[in-house]
Every structure is written in C-alpha cells, then in structure tokens.
N, C-alpha and C positions, 0 to 999 in steps of 0.2 A: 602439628607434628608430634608434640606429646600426644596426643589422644591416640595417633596411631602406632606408635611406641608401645602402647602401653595395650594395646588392642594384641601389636603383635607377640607382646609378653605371655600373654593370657596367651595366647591360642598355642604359646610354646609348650606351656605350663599344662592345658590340655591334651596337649599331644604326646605329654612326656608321663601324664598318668596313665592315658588311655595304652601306652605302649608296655607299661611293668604291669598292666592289671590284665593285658593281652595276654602275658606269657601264660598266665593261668588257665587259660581258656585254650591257648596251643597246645599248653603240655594236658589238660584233659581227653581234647577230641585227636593227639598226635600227630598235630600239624605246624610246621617249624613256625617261629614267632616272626619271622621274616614276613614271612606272606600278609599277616595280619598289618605289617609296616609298612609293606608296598603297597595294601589295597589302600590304607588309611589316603596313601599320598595321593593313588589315583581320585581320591575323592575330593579331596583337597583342591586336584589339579581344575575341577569343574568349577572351581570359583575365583582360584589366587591362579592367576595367568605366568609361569616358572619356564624358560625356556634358555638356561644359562647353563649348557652343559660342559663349563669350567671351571664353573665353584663348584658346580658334583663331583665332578673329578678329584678339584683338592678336596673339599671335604670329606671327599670316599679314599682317598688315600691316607691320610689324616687316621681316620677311623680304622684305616686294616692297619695304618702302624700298632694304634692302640691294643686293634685285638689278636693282633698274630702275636704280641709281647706278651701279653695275658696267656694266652695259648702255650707260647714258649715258656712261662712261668709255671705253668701248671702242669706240664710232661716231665714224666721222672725219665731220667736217661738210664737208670738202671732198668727200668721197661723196656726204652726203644732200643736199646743192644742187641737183646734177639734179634729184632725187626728190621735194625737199621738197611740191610740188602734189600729184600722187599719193599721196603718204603721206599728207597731209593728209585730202584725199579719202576713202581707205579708211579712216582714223580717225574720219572723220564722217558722213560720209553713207552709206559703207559702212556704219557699226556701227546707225545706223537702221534702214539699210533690210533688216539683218540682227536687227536687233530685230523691227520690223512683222513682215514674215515668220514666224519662227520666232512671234511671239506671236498669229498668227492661228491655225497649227495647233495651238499648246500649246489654245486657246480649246477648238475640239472635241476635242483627245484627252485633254487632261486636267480637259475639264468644270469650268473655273474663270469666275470673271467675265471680261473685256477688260481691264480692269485689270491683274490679277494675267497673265492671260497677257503680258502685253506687259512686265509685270518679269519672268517667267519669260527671257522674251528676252532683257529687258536684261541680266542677269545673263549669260547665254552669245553675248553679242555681243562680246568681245573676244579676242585672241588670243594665244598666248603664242612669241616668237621664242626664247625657251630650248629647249623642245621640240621646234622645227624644229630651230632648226642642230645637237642634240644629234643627230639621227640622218643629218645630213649627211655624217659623217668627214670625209674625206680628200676628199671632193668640192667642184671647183671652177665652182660654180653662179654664173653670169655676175653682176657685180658689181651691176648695177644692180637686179637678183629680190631677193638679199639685203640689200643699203642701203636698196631700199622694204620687204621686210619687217622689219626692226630698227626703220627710224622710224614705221611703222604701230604696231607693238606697241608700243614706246615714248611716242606718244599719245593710243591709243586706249583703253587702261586710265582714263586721267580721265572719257571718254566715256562707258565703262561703268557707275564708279561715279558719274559725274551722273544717267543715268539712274535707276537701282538704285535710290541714294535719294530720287531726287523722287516715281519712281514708289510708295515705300511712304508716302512722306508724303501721296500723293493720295489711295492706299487708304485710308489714317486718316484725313485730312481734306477730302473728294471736292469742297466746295465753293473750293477753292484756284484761283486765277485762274494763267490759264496765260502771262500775259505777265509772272507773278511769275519762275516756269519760267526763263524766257526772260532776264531779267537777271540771275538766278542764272548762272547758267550762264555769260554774258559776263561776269561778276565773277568766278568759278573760275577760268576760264581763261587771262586779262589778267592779274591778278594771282597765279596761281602762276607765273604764267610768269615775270614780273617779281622774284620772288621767287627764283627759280630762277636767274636771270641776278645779281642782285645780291649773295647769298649766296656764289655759285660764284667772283665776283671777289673778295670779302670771303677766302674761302678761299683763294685764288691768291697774293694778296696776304703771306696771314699765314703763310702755307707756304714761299715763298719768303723771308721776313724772317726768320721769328721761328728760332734756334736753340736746339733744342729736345737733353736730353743724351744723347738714344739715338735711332737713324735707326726703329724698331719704332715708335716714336710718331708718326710722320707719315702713318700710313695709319690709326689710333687717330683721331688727328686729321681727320682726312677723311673716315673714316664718321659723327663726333660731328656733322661741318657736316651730311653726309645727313639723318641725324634730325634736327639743328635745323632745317633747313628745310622739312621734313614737319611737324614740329609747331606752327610758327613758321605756315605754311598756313594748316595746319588750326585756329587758334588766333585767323583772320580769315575764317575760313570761306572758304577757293582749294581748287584743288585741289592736296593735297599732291603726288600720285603725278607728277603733272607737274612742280610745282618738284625734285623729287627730281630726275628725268631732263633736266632741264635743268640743274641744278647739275651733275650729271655731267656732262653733255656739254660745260659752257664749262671745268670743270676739264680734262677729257681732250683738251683743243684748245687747252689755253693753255701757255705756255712755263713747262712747272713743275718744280720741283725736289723728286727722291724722286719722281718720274712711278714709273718702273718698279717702285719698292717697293711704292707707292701700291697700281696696280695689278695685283701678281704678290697683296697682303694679300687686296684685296677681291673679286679671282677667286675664292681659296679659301673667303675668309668666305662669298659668295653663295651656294658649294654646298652650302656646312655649312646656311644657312639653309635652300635649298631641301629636303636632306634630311632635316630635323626638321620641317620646316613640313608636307612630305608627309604622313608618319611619322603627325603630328599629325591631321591631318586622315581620313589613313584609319581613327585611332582612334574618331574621331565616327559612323562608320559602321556601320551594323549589315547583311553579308550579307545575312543573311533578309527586310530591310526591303527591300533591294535586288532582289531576287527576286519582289517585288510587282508592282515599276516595272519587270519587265524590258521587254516588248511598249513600251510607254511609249515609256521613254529610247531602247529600239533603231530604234522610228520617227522620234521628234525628234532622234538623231543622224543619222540619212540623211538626213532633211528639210534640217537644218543643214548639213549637209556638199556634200550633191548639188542643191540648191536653195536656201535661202537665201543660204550664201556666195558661191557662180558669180554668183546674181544682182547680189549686194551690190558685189561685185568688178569685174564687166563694165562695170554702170552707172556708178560711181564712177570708173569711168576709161574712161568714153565716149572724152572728149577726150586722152587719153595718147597718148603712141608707142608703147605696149607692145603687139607683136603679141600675136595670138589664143593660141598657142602660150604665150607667156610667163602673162596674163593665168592661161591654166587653169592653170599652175603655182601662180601666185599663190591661185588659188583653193582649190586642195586644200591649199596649204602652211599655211590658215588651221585649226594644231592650236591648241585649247581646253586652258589649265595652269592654275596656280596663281591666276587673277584671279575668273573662275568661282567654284571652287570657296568661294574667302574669301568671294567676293559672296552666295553660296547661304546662308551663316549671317548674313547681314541678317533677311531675313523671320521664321529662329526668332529673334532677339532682338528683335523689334518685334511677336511673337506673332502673329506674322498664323495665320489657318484652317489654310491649305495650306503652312506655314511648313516643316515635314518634310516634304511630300511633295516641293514643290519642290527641296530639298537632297540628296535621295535621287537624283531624277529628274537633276542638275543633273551630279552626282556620277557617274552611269551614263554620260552624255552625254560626259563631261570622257572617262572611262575608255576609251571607246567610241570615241571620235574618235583619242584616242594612239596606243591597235593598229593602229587601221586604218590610220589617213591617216600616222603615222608609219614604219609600219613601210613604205609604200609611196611615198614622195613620191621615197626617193633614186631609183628605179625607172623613177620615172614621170619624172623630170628628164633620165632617161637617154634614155628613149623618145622624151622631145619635143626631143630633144639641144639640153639648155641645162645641157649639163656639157661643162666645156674638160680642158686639164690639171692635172695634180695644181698646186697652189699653188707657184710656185717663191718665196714669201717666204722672204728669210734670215731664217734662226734667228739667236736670240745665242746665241753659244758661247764668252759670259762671264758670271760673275756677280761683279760687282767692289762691295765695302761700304763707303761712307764712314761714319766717327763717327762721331756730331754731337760729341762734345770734343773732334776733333782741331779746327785750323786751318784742312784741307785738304780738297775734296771731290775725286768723280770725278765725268765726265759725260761723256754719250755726246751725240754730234754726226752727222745724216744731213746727206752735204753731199750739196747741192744743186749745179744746174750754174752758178746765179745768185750763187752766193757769190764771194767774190773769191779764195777761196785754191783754188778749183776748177782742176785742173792747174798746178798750182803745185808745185816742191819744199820741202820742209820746211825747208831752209834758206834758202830764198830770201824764207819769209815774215816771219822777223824777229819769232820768238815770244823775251819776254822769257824769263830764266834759270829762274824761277820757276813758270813754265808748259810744262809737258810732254806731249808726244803717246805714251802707252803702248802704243797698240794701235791696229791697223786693218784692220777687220774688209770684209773684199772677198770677193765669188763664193765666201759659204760658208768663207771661208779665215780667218787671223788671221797678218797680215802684221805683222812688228817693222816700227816704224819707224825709218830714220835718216836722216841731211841731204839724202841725194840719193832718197829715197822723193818721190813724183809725188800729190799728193791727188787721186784720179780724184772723179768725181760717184757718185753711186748708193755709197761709201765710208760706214761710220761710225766716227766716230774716236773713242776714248776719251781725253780729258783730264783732267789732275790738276792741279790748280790751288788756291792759296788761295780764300778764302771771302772776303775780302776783295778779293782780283781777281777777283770773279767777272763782272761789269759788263766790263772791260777784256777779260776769257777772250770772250765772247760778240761782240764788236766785233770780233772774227778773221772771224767767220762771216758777217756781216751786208756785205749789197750797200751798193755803193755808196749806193745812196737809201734806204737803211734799211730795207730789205724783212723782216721780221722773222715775218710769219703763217703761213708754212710752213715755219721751220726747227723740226727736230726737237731739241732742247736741252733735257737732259734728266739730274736725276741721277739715281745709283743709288741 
C-alpha cells in the first residue's frame, strides 16, 4: 500500500511539473494550456482506468471556485464600469441565444429530443477568459475587448449552470411550470450576488483587523472565505459561482492589507487547480469513444464558433459602441474551458439516455474550439488592429515581507495626483519619526528616498510603519475630502 502511495505521489509530482513547464510551450506556439492538460489526461486514461464522474465534478467545482475568485481578484471595477451593460448582455442574452442555437442543431445532428438539445447547448453556452488571455502574451488588446471579456466570463458561468440544471430537472420532471424557472433564477442571482458582496466585506473587514502569526495565512484565509461563500450559496440554493466572483471582485477593489500576498497565493493556487482539474477530466475520457463523435462535435464546434456565437454576440450588443471590427473579435475570442466541460458530467450523474454521449461530444467541442479559435484570435486581433503597444505596466521590482509578530508592517502606496502629498518633498510633509518612506518606485526605477525627494503622481512608495499607526500612515495619502476609493494601499 505504501509503495503505491508513493508511486501515486511521484506521478502527481510529474504531472504537476509537466503542467507549469506546459504553459511555456502554450504561450509560445498560442495555444491555451488547457489543451495541453486534457491531452496529458487522455494519455493517462490509456493506462490508470478513471471513470468516477463525481469526484470530477467536485473537484471541478472546487477549482472554478478557486479560479473565478482569482479572476474576480484581478478585475478592476473601475474598468468594468464602462462595460458593465455589455458584459451583462453577453452573459445573458448572449448565452441564450447561444443555447437556442447550438440546441436546434444538436436537435438534428445528434437525433435527441428538444430538450436534451437545448441542455446540450446550455452546457457549451459559456466561456472561459483563462483560455483567452493565456494565448494573448505580451499583447496589448485594447482595454475595453478585455474588461468586457473578463466580466462576461465572470457572469456567464451562473447563466450556464441555471440553465444546465433546470434543463435536466425538466427532462426528469417535463410537467414543471416554467414561471417556477423563472423565479429560480431571480433568486440565484439576487441573492448570490448579495452574498458575494456581504461576505467579501466580512473578509475585508477581518483581513485587515485580525493579526494573524504568519503573513502565509492570509491568502489561506481568503480562499477559506471563497469556499464559504460557494457553499454558503449553495446551502440557500444562489448561485454559488457568482457569489464566488463577486466576493473576489469587492475583496480585489477594497483597501486591503496582504493585497499582494493575497494575490501572488491564489494566482498560483488557480493554476495548480486548473492543472489537476484538466488532468482530471481528460482521465474521464476515453479516445475511442471520442472517435465515434468525431463528424458530431467537429460540426457543432463550427456551428458554435461561426454561427452561434457571432450571432449571440452581435445581437446582445445591438445597442453598444463596440464597432463591427471589435464585436467579431469578441466573437471569436468566445473559447469554451473548464465550465463546459464540468457541466457535461451533470447528465451522467442524473443518468439521463444521452448522458455519455453528450459528455464525449461536449468534450470534443471544448478541445476543438481551443486549437482553433485559440491558437488564432492573437492573429486575428492583429489583422483587425485592436493591438496597440506592448503594455508599459510597472513591474514591482520588490518583494518586501511583513511578519505578522513583528509590531511593524510594509505597504505600498500609488500616489494619485489627488493626494495631497502629490509634489510634495518628503520633508516638507511632516511624516512622524516612526513612519518611514523606504522606497520609490518611479519609470521602472527604485529611487532611495531622502528630505528633498519630490513625491511625483503615477510613484509608488513603500512604507514601514507600525501596525498600530496604520490609520494615521493612510491619512498621508488621502485628499483633502476623504477621497479614499482609488487609492492603491496595500500590504505585502
């Protein structure tokens, strides 16, 4: 029993290199690192016999809590403002009318009832923004393409899985009234929402108070609130995957401390998740089964790809600014990841008829759309020139660790032009003895500070201060009238 233990350690350990030294070889030839996770699994599948599509399920749930909270961590809301209508839009009306569609042709190509076509749809009506921007690199895809796809795919996942499952409840219970549907759905969504906003300040709150004896614990702590609030959801029946991405997104926009710890933990955790979750899932799969559904899945991916999404996309944002030009970007950058594929093992757990075949078929389509549409969207952004220059974001080029037992933190500060110590010398602002300016980081640089240093705008200054001054450290920064919702303050 140890030897096999230890057999299946190693083969984790292999899998888990082979998957972060993947991304290298994704992001060179422009093809999302998914695919490279599924094939691993298919290969897998030829030797380790895996046909337990219930722990992929949790485990694939599990992981999108992970990376929809990552996701919602890393969206500024002062980006999706513009967008928010649009993003909407595609999350809803889009993903309908990407359902209808794709489930009239599932109807005749894959000879099922209306029903089950239209869960076949719902099931690939969502999209996954991992898989786009993993084969974007280095490209600088106009702001507003990418803040509408991020908050699309961040709430179109609830969309998917309301439909998914109402639709298998119909199949099983076909006299279900459909204005039942319909308050579902506005009880999901109102109240994950809710739950997502209330939780995420609960977490803000308790992040910034509580001192906790090691700083590794505070991003421990913030994936625990992730899942409580997933479960917490789904334990009122909301939609989890929403409260998830909105708990993310109010933590990653609030004045939090351990931000960049936070952060740098559950970048890494999501990948880890995504690469076992793939891993996972390609073990479910059998080649040869796939080989049945090839004709299949390779018409209902062009259907999906060159029809239903354009259509889905166009219409949904009749009313937009977004020229024609931008729109079929948006079009094509609709790749199919990890939400699909979880959704496709609903039907084998509810045993429906077509329960494999749809999972096969669902599975081809995912794979199908990655090659293609990933390997080609950087290509096509170039073509439709809605790529600028490389990103001049500053990097940090620190990594500075507070204790949690010492007394004393660090924190990084963007000043703003609205601050008051904005052109200001460092002696002139009258910081007490106990509060220190270590560092300032200007145009890629790291400038020492000392009395006759100038604080420009667009600077970020590193501070070391008590933990008990931290209240008084922040009142440096803050306008005259208290302006407080765009400063970046922030510990390590």
């Amino acid at each position: 029993m140890t030897q096999l233990a230890d057999n299946i350690i190693l083969l984790l350990a292999a899998l888990l290199l082979v998957g972060v030294f993947s991304t290298k070889f994704s992001t060179k030839f422009g093809m999302p690192a998914l695919v490279l996770f599924l094939a691993a699994g298919m290969v897998l599948s030829q030797f380790i016999f895996f046909n337990n599509a219930s722990l992929t399920q949790m485990a694939g749930i599990f992981a999108l809590v992970v990376i929809l909270f990552e996701g919602g961590m890393q969206t500024s809301i002062k980006d999706i403002k513009p967008i928010i209508r649009p993003a909407l839009s595609l999350s809803t009306v889009g993903v309908l009318l990407t359902t209808a569609i794709v489930g009239v042709f599932a109807k005749l190509i894959l000879e099922v009832s209306w029903a089950e076509s239209f869960l076949f749809g719902a099931i690939v009506g969502s999209t996954d923004a991992a898989a786009v921007f993993s084969v974007l690199g280095g490209k600088n895809i106009d702001k507003r393409l990418t803040s509408t796809l991020e908050a699309e795919s961040g709430s179109n996942d609830p969309m998917a899985v309301f439909l998914t499952v109402s639709l298998i409840e119909w199949i099983q219970h076909p006299d279900m009234a459909i204005w039942g549907l319909v308050l579902s759905f506005i009880w999901e969504m109102a109240v994950g929402l809710v739950i997502g906003i209330v939780l995420g300040k609960v977490a803000v709150y308790l992040i910034n108070r509580i001192n906790l004896d090691s700083t590794g614990l505070y991003p421990v702590l913030a994936i625990g609130f992730a899942v409580l609030t997933y479960g917490l959801s789904a334990l009122v029946h909301s939609s989890g995957l929403l409260a998830v991405y909105v708990m993310g997104l109010t933590l990653g926009n609030s004045e939090l401390m351990y931000h960049r710890t936070i952060m740098n933990f559950s970048h890494g955790f999501a990948w880890m998740m995504q690469i076992f979750m793939f891993i996972l899932l390609g073990l479910l799969v059998f080649p040869q089964e796939l080989a049945e559904v090839a004709w299949q899945g390779i018409l209902l991916s062009v259907i999906l790809m060159v029809v239903a999404r354009p259509i889905g996309v166009f219409i949904s944002l009749l009313f937009s600014r977004f020229s024609i030009r931008e729109k079929t970007l948006i079009s094509w950058a609709g790749l199919r990841g990890a939400v699909p594929i979880v959704l496709a093992t609903y039907p084998l757990l509810a045993n429906l008829p077509h329960g494999r075949l749809f999972f096969n078929v669902v599975f081809f389509v995912v794979l199908t759309s990655a090659v293609i549409q990933g390997t080609s969207i950087s290509p096509l952004a170039s073509r439709l020139k809605l790529v600028g220059q490389e990103d001049s974001a500053q990097p940090s080029l620190m990594e500075l660790v507070a204790l949690g037992k010492t007394d004393s933190e660090f924190n990084h500060i963007g000043i703003e032009p609205y601050m008051p110590i904005a052109g200001q010398k460092i002696s002139d602002i009258g910081l007490p003895d106990d509060i220190l300016f270590t560092a300032i980081i200007r145009n890629k640089s790291i400038v020492t500070p000392h009395g006759s240093t100038v604080i420009d705008p667009g600077d970020t200054v590193y501070v070391l201060s008590p933990k008990s001054k931290r209240d008084e450290m922040r009142a440096f920064f803050r306008s005259q009238k208290g302006k407080t919702a765009e400063e970046n303050i922030s510990l390590i």
